[in-house]
C-alpha positions in Angstrom: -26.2 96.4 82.8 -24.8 94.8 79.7 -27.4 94.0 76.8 -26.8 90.3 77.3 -28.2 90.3 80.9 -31.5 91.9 80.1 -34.5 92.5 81.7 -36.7 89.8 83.5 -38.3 86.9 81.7 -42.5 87.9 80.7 -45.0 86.3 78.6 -43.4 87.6 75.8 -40.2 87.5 74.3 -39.3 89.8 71.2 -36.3 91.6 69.6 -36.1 95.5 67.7 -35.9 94.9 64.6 -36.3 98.4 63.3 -35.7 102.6 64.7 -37.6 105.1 62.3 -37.0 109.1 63.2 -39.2 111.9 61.4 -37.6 114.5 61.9 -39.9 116.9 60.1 -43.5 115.6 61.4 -45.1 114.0 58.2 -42.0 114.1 55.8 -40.4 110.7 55.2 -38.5 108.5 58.0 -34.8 108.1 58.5 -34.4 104.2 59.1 -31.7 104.1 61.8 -29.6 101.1 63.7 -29.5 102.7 66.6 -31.0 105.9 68.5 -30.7 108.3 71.5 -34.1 107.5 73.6 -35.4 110.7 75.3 -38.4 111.9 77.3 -40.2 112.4 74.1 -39.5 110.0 72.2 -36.5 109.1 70.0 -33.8 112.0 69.9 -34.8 114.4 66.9 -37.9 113.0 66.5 -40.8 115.2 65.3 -38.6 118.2 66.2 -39.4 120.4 63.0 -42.7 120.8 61.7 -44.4 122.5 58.7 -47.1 125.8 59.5 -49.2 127.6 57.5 -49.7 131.6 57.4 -51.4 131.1 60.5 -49.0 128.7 62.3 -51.1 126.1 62.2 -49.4 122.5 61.5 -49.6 120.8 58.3 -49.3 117.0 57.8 -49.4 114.6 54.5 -53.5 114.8 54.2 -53.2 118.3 53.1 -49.9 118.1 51.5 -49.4 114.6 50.4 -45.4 115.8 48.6 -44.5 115.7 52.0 -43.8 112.0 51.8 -41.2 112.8 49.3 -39.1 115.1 51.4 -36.4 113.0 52.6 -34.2 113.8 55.2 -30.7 112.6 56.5 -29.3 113.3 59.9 -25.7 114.4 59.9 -23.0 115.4 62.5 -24.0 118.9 62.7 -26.9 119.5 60.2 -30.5 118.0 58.7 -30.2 117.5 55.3 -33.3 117.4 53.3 -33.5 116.5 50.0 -36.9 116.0 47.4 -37.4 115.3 43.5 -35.9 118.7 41.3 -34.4 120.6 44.4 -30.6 120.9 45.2 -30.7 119.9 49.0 -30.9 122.0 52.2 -29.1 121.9 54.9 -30.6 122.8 58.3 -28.3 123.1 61.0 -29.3 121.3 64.2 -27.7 123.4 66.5 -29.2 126.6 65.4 -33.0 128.7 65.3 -34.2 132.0 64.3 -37.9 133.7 65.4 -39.5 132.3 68.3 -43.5 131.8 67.4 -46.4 130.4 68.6 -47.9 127.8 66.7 -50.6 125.4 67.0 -50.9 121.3 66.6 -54.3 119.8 67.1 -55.9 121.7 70.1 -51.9 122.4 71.6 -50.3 126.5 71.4 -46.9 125.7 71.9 -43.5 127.7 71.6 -41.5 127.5 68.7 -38.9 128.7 66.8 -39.1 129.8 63.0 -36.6 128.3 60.8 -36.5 131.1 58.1 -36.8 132.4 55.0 -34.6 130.3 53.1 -35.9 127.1 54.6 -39.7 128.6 54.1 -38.7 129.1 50.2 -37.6 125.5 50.0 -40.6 124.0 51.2 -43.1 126.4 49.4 -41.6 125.7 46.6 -41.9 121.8 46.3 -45.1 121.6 47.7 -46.6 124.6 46.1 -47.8 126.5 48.7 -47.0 129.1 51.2 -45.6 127.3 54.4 -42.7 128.1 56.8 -40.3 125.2 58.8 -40.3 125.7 62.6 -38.6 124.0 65.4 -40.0 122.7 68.8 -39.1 124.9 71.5 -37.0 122.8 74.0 -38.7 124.8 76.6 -42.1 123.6 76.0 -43.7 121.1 78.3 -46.4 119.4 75.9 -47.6 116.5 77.7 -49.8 113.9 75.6 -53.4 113.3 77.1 -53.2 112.0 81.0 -56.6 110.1 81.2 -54.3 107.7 78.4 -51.4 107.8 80.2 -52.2 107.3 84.1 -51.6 110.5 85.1 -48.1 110.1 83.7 -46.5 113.8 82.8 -45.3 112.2 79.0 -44.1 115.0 76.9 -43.2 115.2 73.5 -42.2 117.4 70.5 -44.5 117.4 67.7 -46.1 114.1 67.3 -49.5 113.4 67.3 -49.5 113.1 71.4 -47.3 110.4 72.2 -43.4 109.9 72.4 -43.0 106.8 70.6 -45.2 104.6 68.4 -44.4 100.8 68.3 -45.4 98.5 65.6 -44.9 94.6 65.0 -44.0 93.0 62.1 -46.6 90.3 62.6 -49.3 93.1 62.5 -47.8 94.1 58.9 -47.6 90.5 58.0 -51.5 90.1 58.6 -52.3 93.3 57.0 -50.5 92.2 54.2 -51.6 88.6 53.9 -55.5 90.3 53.7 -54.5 92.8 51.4 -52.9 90.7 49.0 -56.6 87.9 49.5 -58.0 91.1 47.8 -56.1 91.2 45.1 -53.6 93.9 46.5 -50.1 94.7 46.5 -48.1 94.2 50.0 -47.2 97.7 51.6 -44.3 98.2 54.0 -43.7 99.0 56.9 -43.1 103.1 56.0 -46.5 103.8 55.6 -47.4 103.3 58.8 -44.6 105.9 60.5 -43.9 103.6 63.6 -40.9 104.6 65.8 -39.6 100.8 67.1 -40.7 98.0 65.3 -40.4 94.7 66.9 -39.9 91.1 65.8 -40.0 87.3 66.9 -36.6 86.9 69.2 -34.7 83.5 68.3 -36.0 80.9 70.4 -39.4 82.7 71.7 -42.6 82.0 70.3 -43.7 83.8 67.7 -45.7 87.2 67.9 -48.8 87.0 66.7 -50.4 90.4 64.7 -51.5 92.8 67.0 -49.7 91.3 70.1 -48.6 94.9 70.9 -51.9 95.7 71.0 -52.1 93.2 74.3 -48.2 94.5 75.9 -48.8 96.1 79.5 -44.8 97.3 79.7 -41.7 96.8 77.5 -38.8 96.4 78.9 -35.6 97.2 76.2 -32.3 96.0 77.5 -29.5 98.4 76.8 -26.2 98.7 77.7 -26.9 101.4 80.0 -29.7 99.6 82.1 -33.3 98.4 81.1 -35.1 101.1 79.3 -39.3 100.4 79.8 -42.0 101.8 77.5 -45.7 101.4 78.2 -48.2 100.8 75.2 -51.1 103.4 76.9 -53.4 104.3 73.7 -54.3 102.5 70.2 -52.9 104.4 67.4 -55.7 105.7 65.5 -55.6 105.8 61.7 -56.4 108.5 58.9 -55.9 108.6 55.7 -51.9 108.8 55.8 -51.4 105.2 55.3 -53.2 105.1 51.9 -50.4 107.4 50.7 -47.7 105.1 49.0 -43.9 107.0 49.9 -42.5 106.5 47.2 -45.0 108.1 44.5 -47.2 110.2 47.2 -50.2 109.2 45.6 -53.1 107.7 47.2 -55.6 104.7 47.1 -57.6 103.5 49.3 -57.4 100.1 49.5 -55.5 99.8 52.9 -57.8 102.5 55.0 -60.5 99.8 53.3 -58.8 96.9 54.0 -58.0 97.8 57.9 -61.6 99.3 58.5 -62.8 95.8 57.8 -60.7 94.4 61.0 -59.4 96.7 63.2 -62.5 98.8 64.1 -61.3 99.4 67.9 -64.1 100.0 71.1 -61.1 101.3 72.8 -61.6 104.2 70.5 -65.4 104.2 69.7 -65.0 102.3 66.6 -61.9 103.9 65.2 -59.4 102.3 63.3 -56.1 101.3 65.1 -52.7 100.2 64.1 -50.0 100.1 66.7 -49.5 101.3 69.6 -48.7 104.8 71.2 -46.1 104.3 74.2 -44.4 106.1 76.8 -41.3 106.8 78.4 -41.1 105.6 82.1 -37.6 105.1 82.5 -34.0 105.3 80.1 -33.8 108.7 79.6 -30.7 109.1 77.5 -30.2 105.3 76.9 -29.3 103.8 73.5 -32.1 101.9 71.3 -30.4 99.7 69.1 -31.4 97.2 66.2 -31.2 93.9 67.6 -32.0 94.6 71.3 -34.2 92.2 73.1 -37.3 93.1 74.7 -39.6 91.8 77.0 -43.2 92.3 78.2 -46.2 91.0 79.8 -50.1 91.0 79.0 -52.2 93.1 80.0 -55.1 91.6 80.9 -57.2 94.5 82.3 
């Protein structure tokens, strides 16, 4: 199927208008045009991840330098690069040590990165930690009383292949933040895999229509890829952490806990979507692809 043909018409009408990767889970994202869509998630997504001594995972809230690790996807190698360090280069088609290592209440195989890599890090961050690599092997599947009974695997995300945001739901973030006397944030803060935007000619999205989506149907050249929105992305702390300086406030944990306390999650904070594959396996996401859903009106 070519792109222009598409999927069929629903209530809603949308384009991508953004592809983030994270390859290291909780350093910064690599904005990309366009992106290999697996069966967890976007290709190289969440594939490496930082341990302690003990292999458990680390994220920003313990280490909030992460969000100045940057890294860049090449031909053949990961390049990561952070404030007063000469870059490393991790190359993609290689591991060392397989381990066992633990992310939330998942054991899952992995492979250590080694010592060089393990320097790196413990040196920016200032404290011991080693760089390991999902095990290809692995079958982690993300909760099935979210996803239908669905087998959705993934790497090292929080428990979902892909997150999707819209930019209407950062536009009425943003226009509350900034009624308090706040700066705007962007969209990085928030770590969402496909962002999508108002399509020429549809109506506009309003904030939190993904929220609302039952499937989304991404036309590709290879055929129609569909995603389905199956749990509320859950907030912590993370978003108060501004990229560029890693240094937190509070103001926009604040600000979203005084609209977007969700029953779906007993009261929780959501932003976005969690989604999973059902079918495009392989295809190509691009920037500017149109998508379709439907409500969900259950």
């Amino acid at each position: 199927m070519s792109e222009t043909s598409g999927p069929a018409a629903g209530d809603v009408g949308a384009v991508i208008t953004g592809l983030w990767v994270y390859p290291v889970k909780s350093c910064a994202g690599v904005q990309v045009q366009e992106a290999l869509l697996t069966e967890t998630g976007l290709e190289f997504d969440r594939a490496w991840m930082l341990v302690d001594a003990q292999g458990a995972f680390l994220t920003q809230r313990e280490l909030p330098r992460m969000a100045l690790i940057q890294p860049q996807l090449k031909y053949h190698d990961m390049v990561l690069r952070a404030p007063g360090m000469l870059a490393l280069h991790i190359a993609l088609d290689q591991v060392q040590e397989p381990v066992r290592v633990t992310i939330w209440d998942d054991a899952v195989k992995a492979y250590d990165m080694g010592p060089i890599a393990a320097q790196w890090f413990s040196d920016f961050l200032g404290a011991k930690v080693r760089l390991v690599r999902f095990d290809p092997d692995e079958r982690r599947a993300s909760p099935p009383q979210w996803t239908g009974g669905v087998e959705a695997l993934n790497q090292f995300s929080d428990g979902y292949p892909v997150l999707v945001l819209s930019e209407a739901s950062l536009a009425g973030l943003n226009d509350k933040l900034q009624a308090g006397a706040h700066a705007a944030v962007g969209m990085a803060r928030f770590r969402p895999n496909i962002v999508i935007g108002d399509a020429p000619g549809a109506s506009e999205l309003a904030p939190h229509d993904e929220d609302r989506l039952d499937l989304l149907e991404i036309a590709t050249e290879q055929g129609v890829a569909q995603l389905k929105p199956v749990k509320p992305c859950p907030r912590c702390p993370i978003p108060n952490i501004d990229p560029a300086t890693a240094q937190s406030s509070p103001e926009v944990g604040d600000t979203l806990q005084s609209y977007r306390q969700d029953p779906r999650l007993k009261g929780s904070v959501s932003f976005g979507m969690n989604a999973i594959v059902l079918q495009g396996n392989d295809y190509l996401l691009r920037v500017g692809q149109s998508v379709t859903a439907s409500y969900n009106f259950d």
